[in-house]
Every structure is written in structure tokens, then in C-alpha cells.
N, C-alpha and C positions, 0 to 999 in steps of 0.2 A: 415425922418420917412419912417417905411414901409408898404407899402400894405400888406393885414394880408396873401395873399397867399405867399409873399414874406417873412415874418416873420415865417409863416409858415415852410418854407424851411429851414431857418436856425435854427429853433429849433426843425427841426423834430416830428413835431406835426401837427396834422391835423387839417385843418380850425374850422370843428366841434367843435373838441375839444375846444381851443381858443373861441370861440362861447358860450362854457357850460360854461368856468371858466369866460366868462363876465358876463352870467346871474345868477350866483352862486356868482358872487362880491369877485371872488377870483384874477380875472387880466383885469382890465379894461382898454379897449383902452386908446392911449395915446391921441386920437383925433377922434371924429364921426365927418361924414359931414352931417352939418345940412341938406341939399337935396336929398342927396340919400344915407345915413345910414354906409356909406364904413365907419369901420371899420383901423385904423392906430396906429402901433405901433414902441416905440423909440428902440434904441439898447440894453436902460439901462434894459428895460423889459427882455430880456434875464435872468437875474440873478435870478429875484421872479418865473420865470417860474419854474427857473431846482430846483428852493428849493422846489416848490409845486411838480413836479415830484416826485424830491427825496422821499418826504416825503411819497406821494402814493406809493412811491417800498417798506417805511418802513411798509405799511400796515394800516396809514390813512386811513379814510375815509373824500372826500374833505371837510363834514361840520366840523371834525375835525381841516382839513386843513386850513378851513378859521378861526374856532378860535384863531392857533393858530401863524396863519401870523396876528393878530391884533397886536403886538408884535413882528418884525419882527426879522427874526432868524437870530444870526453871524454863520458865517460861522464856527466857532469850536462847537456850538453848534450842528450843522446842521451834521458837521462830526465828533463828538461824537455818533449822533442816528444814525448814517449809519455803522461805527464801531459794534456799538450793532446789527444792525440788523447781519448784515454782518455775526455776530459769529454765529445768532441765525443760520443763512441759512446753512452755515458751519454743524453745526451737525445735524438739518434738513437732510440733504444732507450724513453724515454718517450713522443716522436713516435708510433713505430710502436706502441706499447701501447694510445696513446690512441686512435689512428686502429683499432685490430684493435677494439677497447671501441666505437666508434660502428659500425663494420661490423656487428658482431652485435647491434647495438640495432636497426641500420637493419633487418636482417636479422628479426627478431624483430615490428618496428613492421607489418610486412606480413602478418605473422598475429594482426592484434590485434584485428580487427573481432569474433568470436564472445566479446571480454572485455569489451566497450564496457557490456553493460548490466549488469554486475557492481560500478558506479558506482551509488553513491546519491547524487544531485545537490541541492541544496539552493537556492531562490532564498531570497536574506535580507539586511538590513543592517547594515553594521557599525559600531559608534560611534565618533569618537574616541578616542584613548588616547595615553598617553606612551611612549616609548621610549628606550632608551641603546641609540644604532648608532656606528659607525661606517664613512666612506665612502670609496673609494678606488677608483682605474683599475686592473682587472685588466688584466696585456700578453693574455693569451692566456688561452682558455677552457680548456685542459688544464691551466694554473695557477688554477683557480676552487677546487677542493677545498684547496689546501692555502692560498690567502689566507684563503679564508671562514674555516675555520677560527683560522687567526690570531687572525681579527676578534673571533669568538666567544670565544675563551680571553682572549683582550685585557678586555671587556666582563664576561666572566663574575667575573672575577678583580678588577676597579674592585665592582662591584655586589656579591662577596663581601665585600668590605673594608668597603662603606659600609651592609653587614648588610640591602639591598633584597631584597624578593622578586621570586624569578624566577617571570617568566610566560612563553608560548613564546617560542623563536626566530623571528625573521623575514628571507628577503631579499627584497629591492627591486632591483630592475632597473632604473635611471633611463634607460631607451630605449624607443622607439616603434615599434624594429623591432629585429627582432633583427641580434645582432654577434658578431664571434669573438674580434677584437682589441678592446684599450682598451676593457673593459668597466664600465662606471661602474656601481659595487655597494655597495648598501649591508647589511651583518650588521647586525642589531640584539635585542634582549630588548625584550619587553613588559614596561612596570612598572604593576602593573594597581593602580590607587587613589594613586597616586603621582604629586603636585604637580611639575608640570617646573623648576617657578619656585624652588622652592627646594635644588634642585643644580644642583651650578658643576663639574662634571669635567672634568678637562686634555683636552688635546688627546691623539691623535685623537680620543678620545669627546665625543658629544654627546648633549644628553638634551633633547629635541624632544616637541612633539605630531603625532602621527601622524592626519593630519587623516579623518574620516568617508565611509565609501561609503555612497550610498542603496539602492545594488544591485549585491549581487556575487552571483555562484555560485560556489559550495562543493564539492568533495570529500574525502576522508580516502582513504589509502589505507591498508593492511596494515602489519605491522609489520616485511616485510622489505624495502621496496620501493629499499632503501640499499645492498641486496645483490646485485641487478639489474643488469645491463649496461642494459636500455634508461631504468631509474632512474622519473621522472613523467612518461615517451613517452606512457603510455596515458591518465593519466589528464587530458595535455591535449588527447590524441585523445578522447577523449569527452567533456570540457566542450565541446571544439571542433565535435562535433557535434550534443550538446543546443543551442548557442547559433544555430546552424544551423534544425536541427531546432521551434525555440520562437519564432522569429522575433525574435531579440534580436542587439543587436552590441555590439564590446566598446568599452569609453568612457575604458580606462587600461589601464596594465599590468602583468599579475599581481603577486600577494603569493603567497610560500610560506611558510608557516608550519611549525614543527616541533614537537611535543611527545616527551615524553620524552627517552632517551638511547641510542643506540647500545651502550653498554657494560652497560646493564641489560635490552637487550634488546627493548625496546618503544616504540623511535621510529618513530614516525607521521609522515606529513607532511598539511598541507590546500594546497590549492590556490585562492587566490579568486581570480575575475578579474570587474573590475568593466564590468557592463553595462545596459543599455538597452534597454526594446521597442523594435521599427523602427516609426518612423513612417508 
């Protein structure tokens, strides 16, 4: 047997602690001495210990703990609830990532007025054109990068096969106001000289005309702007104040457009948002 500071050691727990789960009737010694109270425990105690652990990381509380060691846990049981937790901490943990990622956008968004004219804005029309998108409810805006994507590879991968040329990337927003949940999105490829009427591809793709603006504004941004915690903050802070600024207001809702590729290094994005003089 071991002295509890020695048992201690090997379970990395503190005496204290081993002390609370005696008087809690969650790990009683394997042996007190009737004379002077020392405390002794076997090796086999090792095992109830790390399951009461464990179960304190799944977020037990120990009177939990001790109901439901009356019953003592198998070990797939025991790593089943660790599994569960595990996933829960997992998105916990992209939760908090994504929320730290708009903290320092918002953060950032409040130093952006001396960048505003570093935008070259463009009023202009844009015609018709075909596209292969497809459309779909994102749950949540911190799942937007990795459906988009989906969308993209989904698309990219029909349009290699059927030997099209790629033109940019585009998403569409089918909302009138902005949303965080159930976001209806559409990814798609411009197929620039390319008859919509004559392809027929499966579902989910569709290949649509993408109907004409008489007036949108324009910008491009830089080639790292993918790199960015605050991502196109600025650059709708500043169509948002040209449009201000120029006496115009908006009559739809953005297109972003993308050129090139993030792996070669020279992905761009444009921004239109289509608009109107005020009457």
C-alpha cells in the first residue's frame, strides 16, 4: 500500500483533494490507522480515481460523481462520455475562435476611416451572364468558409469534367438584410460566352442566367485581404460611405466576386453593390 502523499504523486492529485473525495465517500482509503488516522491506499485505487476525474473534466459535479460511481462505470462507457465531451469542447473551441476573429475585426473596423480612401470605386454596368452555382441554407455564419468552399470544389470539379471555362468566382446572398443563422447562399463560376440552354447538370448544380445591373459600384481589393481577421469590413465601409457621400442608395444585395486562387497567391476579391441616384 501507499502513504497518501505517495499515492498522491502517482495520481497527481493533491493530498487535499484525496482528503475531499474521502469525506464525500467518493474514494475511501484502502486502510486508516486506527492510532493516528494516516490515511493508505492500494494501486487498484488508481483506476476510480481517473474515472472520477474524468468525469469532473465532463463537467460533473462530484455529488453527481458519487451517484453515479454507485454503479461503477466500464471503461466504454466512461469513453463514450469523454468522446461526447470532447466534441462538445471541439466546437466550444471554434465558437470561441470565431467570436475572438470578429472581436479583432470589430476591433480593427474602428481604425479604418484613415484607409477609406485607399479604395478606387468605380460607378458601372454590368451585363448579363451565365453561371453554374449552387444554392443552399447555411446553419451558421462560422460554417460559411467551409460550405462555400464545398460549393466551389463541388462546381469546380462538374465544369473540369465538362472542359468549361472558368471565369470568377461569385457569392450571392439571397437576403435583404443581413442574418447569422439559415443563410441562403449561393457559390457559383461565371461561364463567360457560354449558352445556359445547352447544359443540363445534376443536382445540386445549376446553370442559370445571371440577370444584368444597370448600376453597381465597384471595388477590388489587394491580394491578401483572405488573410485578414476583418476580411471586406473595409471595403464595405467605404462603398458604404461613397454611396452616402454621392447621393445614391442601394437597390439589391451585394455580389462578391473573386479572381484568382489563394494557393497561387493572387486572390483578389471585387465587391459590387448595385445602386441608384436618390431621387
Amino acid at each position: 500500500m501507499f502513504r497518501i502523499g505517495e499515492f498522491s504523486l502517482l495520481a497527481k492529485v493533491t493530498v487535499e483533494t484525496l482528503r475531499h473525495y474521502d469525506t464525500l465517500g467518493l474514494l475511501k482509503p484502502a486502510h486508516v490507522d486506527p492510532f493516528t488516522g494516516y490515511r493508505s491506499y492500494t494501486a487498484k485505487q488508481l483506476h476510480p480515481l481517473h474515472q472520477i476525474l474524468a468525469l469532473k473534466e465532463l463537467g460533473f459535479s462530484l455529488e453527481e460523481i458519487a451517484r453515479l460511481l454507485r454503479e461503477p462505470l466500464t471503461n466504454d462507457q466512461l469513453r463514450g462520455l469523454l468522446k461526447m465531451q470532447l466534441a462538445t469542447t471541439e466546437r466550444d473551441l471554434e465558437n470561441a475562435q470565431a467570436r475572438l476573429a470578429r472581436i479583432q475585426s470589430r476591433l480593427r473596423y474602428l481604425d479604418l476611416e484613415p484607409e477609406m480612401s485607399t479604395y478606387e470605386i468605380t460607378l458601372k454596368s454590368v451585363p448579363a451572364t451565365t453561371i453554374a452555382s449552387i444554392r443552399e441554407i447555411v446553419p451558421t455564419l462560422e460554417q460559411m468558409p467551409e460550405r462555400c468552399g464545398a460549393m466551389f470544389h463541388t462546381i469546380a470539379q462538374w465544369m473540369a469534367a465538362q472542359k468549361l471555362p472558368f471565369g470568377p468566382g461569385l457569392t450571392l446572398y439571397h437576403h435583404q438584410e443581413a442574418v447569422l443563422e439559415n443563410i441562403d447562399t449561393e457559390c457559383a463560376f461565371l461561364l463567360p460566352g457560354v449558352d445556359a440552354a445547352r447544359l443540363s447538370p445534376s443536382a445540386p448544380i445549376t446553370v442559370r442566367e445571371l440577370e444584368a445591373l444597370p448600376q453597381v459600384i465597384s471595388t477590388l481589393t489587394g491580394d491578401d485581404f483572405y488573410q485578414k481577421v476583418d476580411g471586406l469590413t473595409p471595403v464595405y465601409q467605404a462603398l458604404a460611405q461613397w454611396i452616402e457621400a454621392n447621393g445614391y442608395e442601394m437597390t439589391g444585395p451585394p455580389r462578391e466576386l473573386f479572381y484568382g486562387s489563394p494557393q497561387a497567391g493572387d486572390l483578389t476579391a471585387e465587391v459590387q453593390i448595385p445602386v441608384r441616384r436618390n431621387e
